[in-house]
C-alpha positions in Angstrom: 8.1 13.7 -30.3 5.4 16.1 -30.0 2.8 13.9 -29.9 4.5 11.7 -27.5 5.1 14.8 -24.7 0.9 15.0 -25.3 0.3 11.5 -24.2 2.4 11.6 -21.7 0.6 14.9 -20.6 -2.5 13.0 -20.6 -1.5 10.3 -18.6 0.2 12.7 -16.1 -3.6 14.3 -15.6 -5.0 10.2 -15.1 -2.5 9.1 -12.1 -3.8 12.7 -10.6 -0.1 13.8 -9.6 -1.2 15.7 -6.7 -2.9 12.8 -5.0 -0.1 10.3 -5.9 2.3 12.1 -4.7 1.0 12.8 -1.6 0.2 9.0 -0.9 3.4 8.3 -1.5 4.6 10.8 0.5 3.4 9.1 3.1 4.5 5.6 2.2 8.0 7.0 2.3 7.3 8.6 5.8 6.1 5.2 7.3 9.5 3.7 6.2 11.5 6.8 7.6 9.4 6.4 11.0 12.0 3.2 11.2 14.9 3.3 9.2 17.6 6.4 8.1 17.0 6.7 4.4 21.1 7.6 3.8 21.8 4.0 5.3 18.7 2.5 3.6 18.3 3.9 0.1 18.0 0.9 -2.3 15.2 0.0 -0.8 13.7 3.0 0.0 14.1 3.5 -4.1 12.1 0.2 -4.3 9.1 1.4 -1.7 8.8 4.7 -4.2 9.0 2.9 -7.0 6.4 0.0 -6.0 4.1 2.2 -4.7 4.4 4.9 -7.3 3.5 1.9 -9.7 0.9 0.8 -7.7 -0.8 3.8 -6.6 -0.6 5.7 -10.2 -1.9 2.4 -11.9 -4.9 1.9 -9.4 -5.9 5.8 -10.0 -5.5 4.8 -14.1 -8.1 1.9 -13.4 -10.2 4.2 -11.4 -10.2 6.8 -14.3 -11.1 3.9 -16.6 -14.0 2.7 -15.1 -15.6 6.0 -13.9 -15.1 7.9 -17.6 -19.0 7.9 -17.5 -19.5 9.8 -14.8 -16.5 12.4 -15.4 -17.8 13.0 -18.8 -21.4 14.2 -17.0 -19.4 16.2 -14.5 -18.7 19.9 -15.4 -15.5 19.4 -12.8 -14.3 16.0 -14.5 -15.5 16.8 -18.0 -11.9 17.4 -19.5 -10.2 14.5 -18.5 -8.5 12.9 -20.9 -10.6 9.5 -21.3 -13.8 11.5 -20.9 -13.1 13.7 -24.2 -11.2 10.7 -25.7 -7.9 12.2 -25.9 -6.9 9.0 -24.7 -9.0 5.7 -25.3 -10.6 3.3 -23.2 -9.0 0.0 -24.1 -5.2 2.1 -24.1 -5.8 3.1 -20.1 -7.2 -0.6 -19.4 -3.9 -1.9 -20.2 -1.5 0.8 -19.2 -3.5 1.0 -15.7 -3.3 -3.3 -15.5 0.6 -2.7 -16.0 1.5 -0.5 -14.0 -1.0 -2.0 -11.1 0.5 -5.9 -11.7 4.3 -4.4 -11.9 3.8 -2.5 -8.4 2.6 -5.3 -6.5 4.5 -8.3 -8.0 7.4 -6.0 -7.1 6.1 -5.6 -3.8 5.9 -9.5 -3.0 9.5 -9.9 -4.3 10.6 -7.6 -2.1 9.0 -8.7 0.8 5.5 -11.2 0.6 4.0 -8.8 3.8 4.4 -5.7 2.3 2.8 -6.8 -1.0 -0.2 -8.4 0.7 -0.6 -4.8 2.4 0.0 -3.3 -1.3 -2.1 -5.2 -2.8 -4.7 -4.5 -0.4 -4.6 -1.1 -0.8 -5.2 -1.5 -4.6 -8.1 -4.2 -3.9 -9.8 -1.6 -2.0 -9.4 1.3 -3.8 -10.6 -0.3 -7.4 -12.8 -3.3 -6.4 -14.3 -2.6 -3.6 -14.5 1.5 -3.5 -14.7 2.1 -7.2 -16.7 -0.9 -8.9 -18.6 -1.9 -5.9 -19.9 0.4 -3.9 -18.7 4.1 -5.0 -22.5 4.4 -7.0 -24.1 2.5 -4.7 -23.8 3.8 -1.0 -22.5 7.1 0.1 -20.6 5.0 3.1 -18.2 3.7 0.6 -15.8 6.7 1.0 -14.6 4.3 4.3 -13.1 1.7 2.0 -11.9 4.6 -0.2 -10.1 6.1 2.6 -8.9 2.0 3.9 -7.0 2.2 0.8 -5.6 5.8 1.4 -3.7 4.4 4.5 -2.9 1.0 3.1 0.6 3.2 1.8 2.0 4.9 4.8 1.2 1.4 6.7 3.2 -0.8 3.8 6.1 1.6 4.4 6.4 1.4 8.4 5.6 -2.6 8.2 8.3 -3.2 5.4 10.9 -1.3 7.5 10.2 -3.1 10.6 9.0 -6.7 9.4 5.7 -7.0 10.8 2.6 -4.6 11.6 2.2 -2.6 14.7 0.2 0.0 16.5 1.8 2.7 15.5 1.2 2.1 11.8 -1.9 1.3 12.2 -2.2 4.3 14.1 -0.7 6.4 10.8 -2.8 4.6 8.1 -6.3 5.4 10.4 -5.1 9.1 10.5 -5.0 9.1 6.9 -8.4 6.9 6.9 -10.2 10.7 8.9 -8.1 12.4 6.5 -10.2 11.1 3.3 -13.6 12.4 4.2 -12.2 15.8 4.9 -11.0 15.4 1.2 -14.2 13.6 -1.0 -16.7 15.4 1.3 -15.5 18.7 0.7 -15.6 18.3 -2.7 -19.2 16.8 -2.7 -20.7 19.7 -1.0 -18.9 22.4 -3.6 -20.0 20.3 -6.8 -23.3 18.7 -5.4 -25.3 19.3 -8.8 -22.3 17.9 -10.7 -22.7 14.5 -8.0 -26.3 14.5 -8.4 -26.2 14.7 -12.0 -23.7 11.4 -12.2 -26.4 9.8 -9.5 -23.1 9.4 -7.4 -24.6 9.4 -3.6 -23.4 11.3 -0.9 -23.8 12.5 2.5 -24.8 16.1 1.5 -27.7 14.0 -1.1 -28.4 11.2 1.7 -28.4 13.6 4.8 -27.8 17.1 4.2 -24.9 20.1 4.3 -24.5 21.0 7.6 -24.4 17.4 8.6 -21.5 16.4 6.3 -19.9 19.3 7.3 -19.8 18.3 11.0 -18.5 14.8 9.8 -15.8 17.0 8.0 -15.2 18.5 11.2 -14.8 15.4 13.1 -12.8 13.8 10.6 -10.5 16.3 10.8 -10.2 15.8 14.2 -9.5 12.6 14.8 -7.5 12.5 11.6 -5.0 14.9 14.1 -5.5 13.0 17.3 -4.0 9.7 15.8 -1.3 11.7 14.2 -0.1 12.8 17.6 -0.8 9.2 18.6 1.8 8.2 16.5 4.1 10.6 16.9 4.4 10.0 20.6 4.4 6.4 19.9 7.2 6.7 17.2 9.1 9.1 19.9 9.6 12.4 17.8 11.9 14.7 19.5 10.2 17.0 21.3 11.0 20.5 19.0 9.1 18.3 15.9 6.2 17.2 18.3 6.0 20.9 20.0 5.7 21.8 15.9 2.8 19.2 15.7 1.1 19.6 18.5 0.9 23.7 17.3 -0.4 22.3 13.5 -2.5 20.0 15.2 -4.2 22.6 17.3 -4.7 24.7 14.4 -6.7 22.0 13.0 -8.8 21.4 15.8 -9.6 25.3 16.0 -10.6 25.3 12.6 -12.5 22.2 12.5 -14.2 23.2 15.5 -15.0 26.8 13.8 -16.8 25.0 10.8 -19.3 23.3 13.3 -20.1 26.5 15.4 -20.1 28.9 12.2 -20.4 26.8 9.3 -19.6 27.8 5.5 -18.3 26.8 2.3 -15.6 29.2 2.5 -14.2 28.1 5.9 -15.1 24.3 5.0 -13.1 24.8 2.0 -10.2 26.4 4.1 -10.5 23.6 6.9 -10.2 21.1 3.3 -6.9 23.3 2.2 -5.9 23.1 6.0 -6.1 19.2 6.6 -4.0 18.8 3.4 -1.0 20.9 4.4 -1.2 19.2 7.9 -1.2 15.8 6.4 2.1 16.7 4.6 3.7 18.4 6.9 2.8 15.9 9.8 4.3 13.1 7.4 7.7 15.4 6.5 7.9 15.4 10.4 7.9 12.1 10.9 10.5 11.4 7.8 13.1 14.0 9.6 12.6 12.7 13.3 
């Protein structure tokens, strides 16, 4: 029993909790942006489940295939795969299940939110992880493609076919991601350099990938409040955005004029809440 709460431990740390959660969070809110969850909540069990599976099982595969590089990283170094608490061949197969169970799940349910599922997944392990992630520093686009592919699943399954306004949602989480990777490649550059990972701080420098943090941020917040005017919040929800929304801004804007890892790291801690809390907004419209 004991050694069974371990693995299970371990495998909690290689779906990174944190960051599924907060995907799916926001697959959940594109479905609410559409349709009452109390009238709706068989399926909206089946959009948490699918892209839990999905999302957890594309992290596993990630995990899998970058254990060389977290095992030179000071920050990664204690993963489970990279001190072989769990093996290699074990988190293949576990992270092939749980990937192949989220999206055949999502084509049964509906073929056009699987496509959109399985795009997500495409992008995040093919294209992001094996293709490009140690060859360009440019492939934290695709990474943050896959970040929205979630939230936009969620709205199109609710409403039966793709629109602006989840477009809109999955692009604010697309300005979202840089704010995310690039803060953390400026804090543990050595640790990046060391794994000859490439990024903008090693192709360009600090302060430049600090004002693409900014930027991010940014726009990441104007296509929030995009969306929310196109999804018609009521106004004491958008009067709450449009206050979280300016905080961003002010900050962002902050980091460019008077730049530093403390405040970059704040503006980082900021943009998370704000993607959360925009997303609860949307689900309680």
């Amino acid at each position: 029993m004991k050694q069974i709460k371990h693995k299970l431990n371990d495998y909690w740390q290689l779906i990174k909790s944190l960051q599924t959660g907060l995907l799916l969070a926001t697959g959940l809110s594109g479905y609410m942006t559409v349709r009452c969850p109390v009238f709706n909540l068989p399926e909206l069990s089946a959009v948490a489940a699918t892209l839990f599976l999905a999302i957890s099982g594309s992290t596993v595969l990630n995990m899998w295939h970058d254990r060389d590089i977290d095992a030179k990283m000071k920050r990664t170094c204690l993963r489970p795969l990279a001190t072989g608490k769990v093996q290699p061949g074990e988190a293949l197969w576990v992270g092939i299940v749980l990937s192949v169970s989220g999206v055949l799940w999502s084509f049964v349910i509906n073929p056009l939110y699987g496509t959109i599922v399985f795009a997500g997944l495409f992008f995040d392990f093919f294209v992001y992880t094996i293709w490009l992630k140690r060859r360009t520093c440019w492939a934290i686009i695709w990474g943050g493609i896959s970040g929205g592919m979630p939230v936009l699943a969620g709205r199109t399954l609710a409403l039966g076919q793709i629109d602006w306004i989840g477009l809109a949602l999955a692009v604010a989480i697309l300005f979202w991601i840089p704010t995310h990777i690039m803060t953390f490649s400026i804090r543990y550059d050595q640790d990046y350099r060391l794994a000859k990972i490439p990024t903008f701080v090693s192709k360009f420098n600090v302060a430049f990938t600090r004002k693409v943090i900014a930027i991010s941020s940014i726009l990441a917040g104007l296509m929030m409040g995009l969306a929310a005017l196109g999804i018609g919040l009521q106004f004491g929800y958008l009067r709450l955005l449009v206050v979280l929304s300016a905080g961003l801004v002010l900050l962002s804007l902050r980091s460019m004029i008077n730049p530093s890892e403390k405040l970059n790291f704040g503006l980082f801690k900021y943009a998370s809440l704000y993607m959360l809390s925009s997303m609860i907004l949307m689900m309680v419209r």
